[in-house]
N, C-alpha and C positions, 0 to 999 in steps of 0.2 A: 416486496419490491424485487425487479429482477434485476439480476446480474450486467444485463444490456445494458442501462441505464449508467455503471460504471463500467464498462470498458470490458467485458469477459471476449474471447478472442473467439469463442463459440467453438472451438477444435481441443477436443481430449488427445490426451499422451496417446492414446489407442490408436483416434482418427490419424493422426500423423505419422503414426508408424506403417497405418496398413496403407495408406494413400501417394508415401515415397514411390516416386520413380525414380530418373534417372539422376544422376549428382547436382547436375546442372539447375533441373527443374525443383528440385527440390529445396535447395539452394536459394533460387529464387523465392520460392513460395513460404519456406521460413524468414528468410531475408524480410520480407512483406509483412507476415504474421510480429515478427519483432519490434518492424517501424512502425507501424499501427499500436501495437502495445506502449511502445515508448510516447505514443501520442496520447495514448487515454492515459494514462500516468501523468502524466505534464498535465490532462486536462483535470485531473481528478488532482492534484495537486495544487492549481490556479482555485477551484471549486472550495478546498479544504482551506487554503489562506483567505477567502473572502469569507466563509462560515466562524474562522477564527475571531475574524475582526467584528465579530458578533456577541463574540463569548463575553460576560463580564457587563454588559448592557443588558437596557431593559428587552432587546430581541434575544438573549441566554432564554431559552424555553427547551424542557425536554426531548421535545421532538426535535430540537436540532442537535442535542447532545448526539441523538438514538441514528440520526442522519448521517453526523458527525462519524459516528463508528463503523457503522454500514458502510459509507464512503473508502474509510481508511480500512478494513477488513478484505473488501474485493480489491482495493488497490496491491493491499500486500498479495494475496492471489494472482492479480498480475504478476507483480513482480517477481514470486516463485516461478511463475510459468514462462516469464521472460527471459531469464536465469538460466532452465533449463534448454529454452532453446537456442540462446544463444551458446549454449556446449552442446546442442546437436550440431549445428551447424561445424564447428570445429570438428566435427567426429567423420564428418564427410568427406569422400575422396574428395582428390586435389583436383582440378581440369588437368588437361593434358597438356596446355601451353603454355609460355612462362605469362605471355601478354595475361592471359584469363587470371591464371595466377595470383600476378600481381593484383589485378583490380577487385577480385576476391579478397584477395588480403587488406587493401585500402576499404573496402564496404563491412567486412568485419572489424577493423577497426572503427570506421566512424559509427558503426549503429554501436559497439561494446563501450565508445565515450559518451554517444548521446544515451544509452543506459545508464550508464555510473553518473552522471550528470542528473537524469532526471533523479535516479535514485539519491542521489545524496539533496537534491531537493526537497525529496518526501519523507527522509529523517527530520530534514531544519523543518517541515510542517509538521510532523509527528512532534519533534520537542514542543515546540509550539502550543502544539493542545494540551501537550503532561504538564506543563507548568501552568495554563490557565485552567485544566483542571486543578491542581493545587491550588491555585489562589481561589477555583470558586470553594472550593471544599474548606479552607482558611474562611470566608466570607460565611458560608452558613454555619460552621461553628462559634464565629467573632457573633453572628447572629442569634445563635443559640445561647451562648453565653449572657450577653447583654439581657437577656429575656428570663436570665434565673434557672437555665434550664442546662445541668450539669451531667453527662455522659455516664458518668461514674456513679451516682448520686443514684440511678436506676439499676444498678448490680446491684445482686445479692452475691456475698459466700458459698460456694457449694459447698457439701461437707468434704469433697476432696482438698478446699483451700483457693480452689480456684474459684472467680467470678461467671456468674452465670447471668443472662437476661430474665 
């Protein structure tokens, strides 16, 4: 599966170092690369609570676990790569006037809220999945059980004391 399909911003740490120009431009061009990331995050976060609402139903099939992880895998990818540029951006000289300034200052704050924003969206989906994987992993043991079929009951003793398959 590629990476596209969930949100990869296509620009290595490398690309971006050697492609800077001047403050401004660059500026921009990170500015852009972040709100687009924050947009595939949101989208791959909406994608992850409708696959949720799956889990625990007869549509629970492997390949959407396997989906399920992929998905949240490159999201957190995003999110590392988002993270870091939005502290490149802070690491860039200032403009030279205070008007630039300020509105610099106002567009790094709103993309570092709508960051923390989607981010803390894609933990409450991340919790999300750890607890219905719990409860499937609870189901197919409540399942295994029922069926006579005891976890333990297949160990043997090693002779160190410990259990072995």
């Amino acid at each position: 599966m590629s990476q596209g399909s969930y949100g990869s911003s296509g620009l290595s740490s490398y690309q971006q170092l050697t492609t800077a120009g001047n403050s401004s431009s660059e500026f921009t061009r990170l500015s852009q690369v972040v709100g687009t990331n924050i947009q595939k995050i949101q989208q791959n976060v909406a994608q992850i609570q409708r696959m949720v609402t799956q889990l625990g139903t007869a549509q629970e099939t492997e390949q959407l676990w396997e989906k399920l992880g992929q998905i949240q895998h490159y999201t957190n990818q995003l999110v590392r790569d988002t993270s870091g540029y939005l502290k490149d951006v802070s690491k860039l000289p200032q403009p030279s006037t205070p008007s630039d300034q300020k509105m610099r200052k106002i567009q790094v704050e709103r993309l570092t809220k709508d960051f923390s924003d989607a981010l803390n969206n894609f933990q409450i989906a991340q919790r999300r999945v750890a607890d219905k994987e719990k409860a499937s992993i609870a189901r197919s043991r409540a399942a295994k059980s029922s069926l006579g079929y005891d976890d333990r009951a297949s160990m043997q003793p090693s002779s160190a004391g410990q259990y072995a398959e």
